[in-house]
ZABA-514946 format. One record per residue (C-alpha): z, x, y. Coordinates in nm, 4 decimals, padded with zeros to 6 digits. Each point is the difference from the previous one (the first is absolute). Layout:
<rs>
{{Z; X; Y}}
...
</rs>
This chain:
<rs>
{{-08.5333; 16.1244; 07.7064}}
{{00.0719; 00.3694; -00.1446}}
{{-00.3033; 00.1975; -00.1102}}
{{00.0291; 00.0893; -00.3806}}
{{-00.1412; 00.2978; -00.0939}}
{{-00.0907; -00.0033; -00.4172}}
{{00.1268; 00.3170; -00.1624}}
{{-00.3532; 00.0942; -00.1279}}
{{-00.1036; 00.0615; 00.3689}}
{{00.2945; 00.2038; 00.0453}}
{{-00.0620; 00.1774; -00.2973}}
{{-00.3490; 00.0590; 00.0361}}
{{00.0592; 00.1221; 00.3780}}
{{00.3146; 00.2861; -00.1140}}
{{-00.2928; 00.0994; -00.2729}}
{{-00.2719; 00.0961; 00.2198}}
{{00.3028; 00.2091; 00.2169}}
{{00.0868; 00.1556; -00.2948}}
{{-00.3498; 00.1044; -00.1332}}
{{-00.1362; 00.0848; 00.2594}}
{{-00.2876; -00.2389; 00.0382}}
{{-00.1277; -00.3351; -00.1361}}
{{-00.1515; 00.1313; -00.2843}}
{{00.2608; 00.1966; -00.1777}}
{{00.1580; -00.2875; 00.1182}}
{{-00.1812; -00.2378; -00.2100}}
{{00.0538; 00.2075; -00.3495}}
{{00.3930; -00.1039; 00.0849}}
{{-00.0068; -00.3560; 00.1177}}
{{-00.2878; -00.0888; -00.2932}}
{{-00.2481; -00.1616; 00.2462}}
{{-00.3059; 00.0862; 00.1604}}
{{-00.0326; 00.1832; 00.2792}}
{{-00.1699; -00.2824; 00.2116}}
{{00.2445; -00.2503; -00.1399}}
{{00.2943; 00.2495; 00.1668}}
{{-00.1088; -00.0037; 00.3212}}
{{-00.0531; -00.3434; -00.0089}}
{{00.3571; -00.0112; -00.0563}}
{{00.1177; 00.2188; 00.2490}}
{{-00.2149; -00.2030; 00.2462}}
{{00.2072; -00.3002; -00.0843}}
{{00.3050; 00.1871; 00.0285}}
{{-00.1040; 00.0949; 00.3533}}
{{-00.0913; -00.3507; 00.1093}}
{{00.3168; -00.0881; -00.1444}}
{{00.1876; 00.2040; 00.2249}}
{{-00.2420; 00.0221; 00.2814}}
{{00.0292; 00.3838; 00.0118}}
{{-00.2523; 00.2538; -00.0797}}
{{00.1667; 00.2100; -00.2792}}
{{-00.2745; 00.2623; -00.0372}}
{{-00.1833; 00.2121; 00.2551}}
{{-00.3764; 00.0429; -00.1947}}
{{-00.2078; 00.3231; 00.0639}}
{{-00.2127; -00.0471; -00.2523}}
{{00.1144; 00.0165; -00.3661}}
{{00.2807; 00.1648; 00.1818}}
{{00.3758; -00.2335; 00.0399}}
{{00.2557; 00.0896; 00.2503}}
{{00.3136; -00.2391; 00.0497}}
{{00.0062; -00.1657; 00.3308}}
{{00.3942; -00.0286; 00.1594}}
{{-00.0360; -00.3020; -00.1698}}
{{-00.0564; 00.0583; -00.3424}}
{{00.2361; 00.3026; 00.0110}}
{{00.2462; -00.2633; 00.0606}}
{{-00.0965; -00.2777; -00.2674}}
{{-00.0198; 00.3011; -00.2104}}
{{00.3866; 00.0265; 00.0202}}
{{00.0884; -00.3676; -00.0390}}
{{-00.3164; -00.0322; -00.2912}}
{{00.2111; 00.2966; -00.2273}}
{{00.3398; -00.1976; 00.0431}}
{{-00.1715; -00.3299; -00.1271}}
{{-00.1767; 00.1212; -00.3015}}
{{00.3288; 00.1681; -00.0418}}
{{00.2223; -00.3178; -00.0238}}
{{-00.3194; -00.2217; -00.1470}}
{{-00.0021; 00.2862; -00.2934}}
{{00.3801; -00.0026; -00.0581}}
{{00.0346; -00.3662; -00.0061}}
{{-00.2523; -00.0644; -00.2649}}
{{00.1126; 00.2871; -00.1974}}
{{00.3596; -00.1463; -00.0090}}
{{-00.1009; -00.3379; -00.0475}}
{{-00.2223; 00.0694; -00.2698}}
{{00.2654; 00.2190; -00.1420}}
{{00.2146; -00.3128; -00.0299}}
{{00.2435; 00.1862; 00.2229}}
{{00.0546; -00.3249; 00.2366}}
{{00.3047; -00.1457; -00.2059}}
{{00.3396; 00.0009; 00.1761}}
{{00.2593; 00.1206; -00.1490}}
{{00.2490; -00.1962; -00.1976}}
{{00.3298; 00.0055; 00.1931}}
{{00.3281; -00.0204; -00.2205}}
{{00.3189; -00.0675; 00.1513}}
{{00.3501; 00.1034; -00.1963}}
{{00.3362; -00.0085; 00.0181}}
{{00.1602; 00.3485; -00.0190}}
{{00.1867; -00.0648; -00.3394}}
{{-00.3591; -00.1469; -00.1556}}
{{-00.1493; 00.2938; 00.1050}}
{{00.2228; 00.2842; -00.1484}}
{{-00.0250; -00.2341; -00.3078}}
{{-00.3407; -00.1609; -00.0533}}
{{-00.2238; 00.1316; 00.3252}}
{{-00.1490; 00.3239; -00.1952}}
{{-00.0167; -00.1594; -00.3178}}
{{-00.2093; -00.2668; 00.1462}}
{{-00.2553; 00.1427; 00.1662}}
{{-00.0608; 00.2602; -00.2627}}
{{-00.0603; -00.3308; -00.2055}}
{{-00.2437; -00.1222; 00.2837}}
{{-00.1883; 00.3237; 00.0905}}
{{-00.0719; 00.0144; -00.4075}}
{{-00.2304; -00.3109; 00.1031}}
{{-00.1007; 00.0668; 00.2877}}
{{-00.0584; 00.4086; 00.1118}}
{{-00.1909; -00.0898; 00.3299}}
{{00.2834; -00.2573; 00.1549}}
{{00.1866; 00.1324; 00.2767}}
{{00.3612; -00.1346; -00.0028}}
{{00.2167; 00.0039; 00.3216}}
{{00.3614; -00.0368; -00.1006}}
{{00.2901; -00.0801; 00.2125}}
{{00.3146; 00.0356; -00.1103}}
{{00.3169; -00.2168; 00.2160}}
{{00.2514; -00.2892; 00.0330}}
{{-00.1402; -00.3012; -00.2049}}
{{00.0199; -00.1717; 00.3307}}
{{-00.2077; 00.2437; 00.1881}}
{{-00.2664; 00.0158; -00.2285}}
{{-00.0027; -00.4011; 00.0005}}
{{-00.0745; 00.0193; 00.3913}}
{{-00.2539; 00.2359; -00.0779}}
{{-00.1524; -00.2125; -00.2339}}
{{-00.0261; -00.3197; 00.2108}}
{{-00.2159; 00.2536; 00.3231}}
{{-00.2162; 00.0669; -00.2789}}
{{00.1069; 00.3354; -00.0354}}
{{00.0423; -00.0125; -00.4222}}
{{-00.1496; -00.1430; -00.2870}}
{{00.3043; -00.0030; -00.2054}}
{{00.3979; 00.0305; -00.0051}}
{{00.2160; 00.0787; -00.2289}}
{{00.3860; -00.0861; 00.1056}}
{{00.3535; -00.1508; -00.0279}}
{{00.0781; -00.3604; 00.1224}}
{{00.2488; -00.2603; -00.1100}}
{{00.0741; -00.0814; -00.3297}}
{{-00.1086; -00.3658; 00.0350}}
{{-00.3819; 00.1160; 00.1912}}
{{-00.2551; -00.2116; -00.1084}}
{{-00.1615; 00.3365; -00.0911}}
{{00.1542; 00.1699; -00.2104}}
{{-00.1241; 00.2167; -00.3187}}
{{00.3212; 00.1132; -00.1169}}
{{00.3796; 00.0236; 00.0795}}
{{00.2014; 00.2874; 00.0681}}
{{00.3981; 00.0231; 00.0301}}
{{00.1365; 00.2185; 00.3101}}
{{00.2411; 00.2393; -00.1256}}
{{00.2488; 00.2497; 00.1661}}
{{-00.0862; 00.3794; -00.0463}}
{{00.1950; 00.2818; 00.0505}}
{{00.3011; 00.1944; -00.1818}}
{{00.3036; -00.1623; -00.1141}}
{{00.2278; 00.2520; 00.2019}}
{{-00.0836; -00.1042; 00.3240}}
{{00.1525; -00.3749; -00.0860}}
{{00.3241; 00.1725; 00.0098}}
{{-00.0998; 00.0773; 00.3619}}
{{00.2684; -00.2357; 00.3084}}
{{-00.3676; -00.0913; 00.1979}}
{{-00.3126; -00.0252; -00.2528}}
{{-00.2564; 00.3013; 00.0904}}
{{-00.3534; -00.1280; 00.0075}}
{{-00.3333; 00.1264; -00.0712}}
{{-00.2867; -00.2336; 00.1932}}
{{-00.3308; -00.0461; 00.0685}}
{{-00.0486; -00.0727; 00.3930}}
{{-00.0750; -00.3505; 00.0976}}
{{-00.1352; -00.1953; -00.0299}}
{{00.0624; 00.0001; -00.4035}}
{{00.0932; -00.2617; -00.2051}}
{{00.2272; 00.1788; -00.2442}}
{{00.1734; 00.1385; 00.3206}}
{{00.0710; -00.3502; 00.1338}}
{{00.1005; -00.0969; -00.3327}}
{{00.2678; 00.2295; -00.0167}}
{{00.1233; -00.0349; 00.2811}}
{{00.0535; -00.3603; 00.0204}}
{{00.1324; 00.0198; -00.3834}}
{{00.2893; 00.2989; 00.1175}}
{{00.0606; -00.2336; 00.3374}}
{{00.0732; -00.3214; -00.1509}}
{{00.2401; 00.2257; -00.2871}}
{{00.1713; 00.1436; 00.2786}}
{{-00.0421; 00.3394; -00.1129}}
{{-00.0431; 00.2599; 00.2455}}
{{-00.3207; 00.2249; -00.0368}}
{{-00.1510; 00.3141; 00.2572}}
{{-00.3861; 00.0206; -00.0005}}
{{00.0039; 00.4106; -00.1144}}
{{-00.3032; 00.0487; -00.0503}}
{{-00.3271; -00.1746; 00.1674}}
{{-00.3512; 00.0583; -00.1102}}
{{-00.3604; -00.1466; 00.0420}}
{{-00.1269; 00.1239; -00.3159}}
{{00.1271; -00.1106; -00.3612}}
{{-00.0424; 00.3524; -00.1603}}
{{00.2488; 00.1418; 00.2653}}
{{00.2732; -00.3151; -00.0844}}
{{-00.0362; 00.0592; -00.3392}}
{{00.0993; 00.4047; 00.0177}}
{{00.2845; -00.1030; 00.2061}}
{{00.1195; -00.2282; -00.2233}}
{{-00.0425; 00.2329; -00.2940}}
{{00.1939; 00.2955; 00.2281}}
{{00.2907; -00.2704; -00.0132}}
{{-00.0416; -00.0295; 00.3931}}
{{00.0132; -00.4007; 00.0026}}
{{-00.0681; -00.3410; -00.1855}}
{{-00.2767; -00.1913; 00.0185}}
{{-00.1465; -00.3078; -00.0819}}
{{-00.3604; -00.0181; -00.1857}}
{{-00.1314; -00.1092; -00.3305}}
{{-00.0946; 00.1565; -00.3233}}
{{-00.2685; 00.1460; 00.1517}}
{{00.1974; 00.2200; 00.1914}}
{{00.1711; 00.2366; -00.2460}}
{{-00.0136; 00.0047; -00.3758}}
{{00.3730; 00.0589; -00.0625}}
{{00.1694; -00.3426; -00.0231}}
{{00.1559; -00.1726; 00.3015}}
{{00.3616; 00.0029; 00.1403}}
{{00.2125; -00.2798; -00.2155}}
{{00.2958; -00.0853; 00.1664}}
{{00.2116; -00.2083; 00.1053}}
{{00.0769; 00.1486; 00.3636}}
{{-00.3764; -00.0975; 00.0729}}
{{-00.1054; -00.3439; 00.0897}}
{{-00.3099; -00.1635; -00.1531}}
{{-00.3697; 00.0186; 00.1269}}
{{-00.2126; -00.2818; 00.0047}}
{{-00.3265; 00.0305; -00.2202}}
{{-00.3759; 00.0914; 00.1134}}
{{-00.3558; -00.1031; -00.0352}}
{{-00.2809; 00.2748; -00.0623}}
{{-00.2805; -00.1820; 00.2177}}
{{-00.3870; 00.1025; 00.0023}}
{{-00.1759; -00.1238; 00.2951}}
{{-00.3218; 00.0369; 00.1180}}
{{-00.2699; -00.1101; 00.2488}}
{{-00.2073; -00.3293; -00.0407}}
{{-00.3060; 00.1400; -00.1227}}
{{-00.0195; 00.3435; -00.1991}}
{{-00.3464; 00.1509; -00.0575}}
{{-00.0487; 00.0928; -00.4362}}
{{00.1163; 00.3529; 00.0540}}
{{00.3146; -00.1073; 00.1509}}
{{00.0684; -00.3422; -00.2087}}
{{00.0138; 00.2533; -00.3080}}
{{00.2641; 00.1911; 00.1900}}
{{00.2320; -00.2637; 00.0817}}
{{-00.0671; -00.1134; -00.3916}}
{{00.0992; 00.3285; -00.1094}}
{{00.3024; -00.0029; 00.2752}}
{{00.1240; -00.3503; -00.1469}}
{{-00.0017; 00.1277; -00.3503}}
{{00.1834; 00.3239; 00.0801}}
{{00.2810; -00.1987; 00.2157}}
{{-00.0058; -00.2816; -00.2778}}
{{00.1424; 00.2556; -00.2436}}
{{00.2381; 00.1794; 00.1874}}
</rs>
């Protein structure tokens, strides 16, 4: 079985070090000065090494105690922090939000001003990616909540969204469709695609981006179309004709089977935000 050595004996031991001798040492530690060497006693049968050459009122470290001197230090150290941090409260993980790019241009900032109104302390990890990403994530454990796209028909759906084509009217005039897209995997980018295939109109991916602010200046520089929701831009969407139809979304929140309070209020707040979008 491993010796344990109780802090008090370490502390008690780096005290007389540090003053010098056992009874400055005692002033520190609040005992008596017979009760201290008791306790270094025990702390030398518990180790079975002499920690102290004794010339009369006079304490030298042995190699031995210059040693345990080292390791005593790093304990108190780590015994010290951990009860400070503890005690502090400081022990909570933080709450780990997952969102889909377009949520979090829209509703990410505006949420978690909301939430750190409640709660300063919280730390809040935020992720932002494809909804399906962030649902992988979610299932290792890895978030507490998402916030995504699925199929209009999921069970879990808050609200519904239309997908809409973006993009200036010009460019429908174009023989082969220029489009702006996020990489894959992306719904909308799917969605478009399979929509312009089964038209039969003939489309070139111009521009190709992993990030949602970059589509949306490329689609305001009149570089392609794209397909997103009114989330994306607030000028209205492409209406025509040339354009086949989208199918319709879901705004999902998901999160992990059991939420602590701090981040149940969170996904609250998150359902009511997404609920009025």
């Amino acid at each position: 079985m491993p010796v344990n050595l109780p802090t008090n004996l370490l502390r008690s031991f780096v005290a007389i070090v540090d003053a010098g001798s056992m009874l400055s040492a005692s002033h520190k530690v609040f005992v008596t000065q017979s009760a201290l060497s008791l306790q270094i006693k025990r702390l030398e049968e518990l180790l079975r090494q002499n920690l102290f050459h004794r010339e009369g009122r006079r304490l030298t470290l042995t190699p031995a105690g210059d040693l345990m001197l080292d390791y005593a230090r790093k304990v108190l150290v780590l015994h010290d922090e951990a009860v400070a941090t503890i005690s502090a409260g400081h022990f909570a993980s933080p709450t780990r939000i997952g969102v889909a790019q377009d949520f979090a241009e829209s509703l990410l900032s505006g949420l978690l001003s909301q939430f750190a109104d409640h709660h300063p302390g919280t730390q809040i990890y935020s992720r932002v990616a494809d909804t399906q990403d962030l649902l992988t994530l979610l299932d290792r454990g890895q978030l507490d909540i998402v916030l995504g796209f699925a199929q209009a028909s999921d069970d879990r759906a808050i609200a519904h969204t239309a997908m809409d084509w973006y993009g200036k009217a010009d460019l429908l005039e174009q023989p082969v469709l220029p489009l702006a897209m996020l990489e894959a995997p992306c719904r909308f980018r799917d969605a478009a695609l399979r929509a312009l295939d089964k038209a039969g109109i003939p489309y070139r991916i111009a521009v190709e981006t992993p990030h949602l602010t970059a589509l949306r200046t490329a689609v305001e520089a009149g570089l392609g179309v794209t397909c997103r929701t009114q989330l994306f831009l607030t000028e209205p969407p492409l209406s025509s004709r040339k354009l086949p139809g989208l199918p319709r979304l879901s705004c999902i929140l998901q999160t992990a089977p059991r939420l602590d309070m701090v981040t149940g209020q969170l996904a609250r707040l998150a359902h009511q935000a997404m609920a009025a979008l």
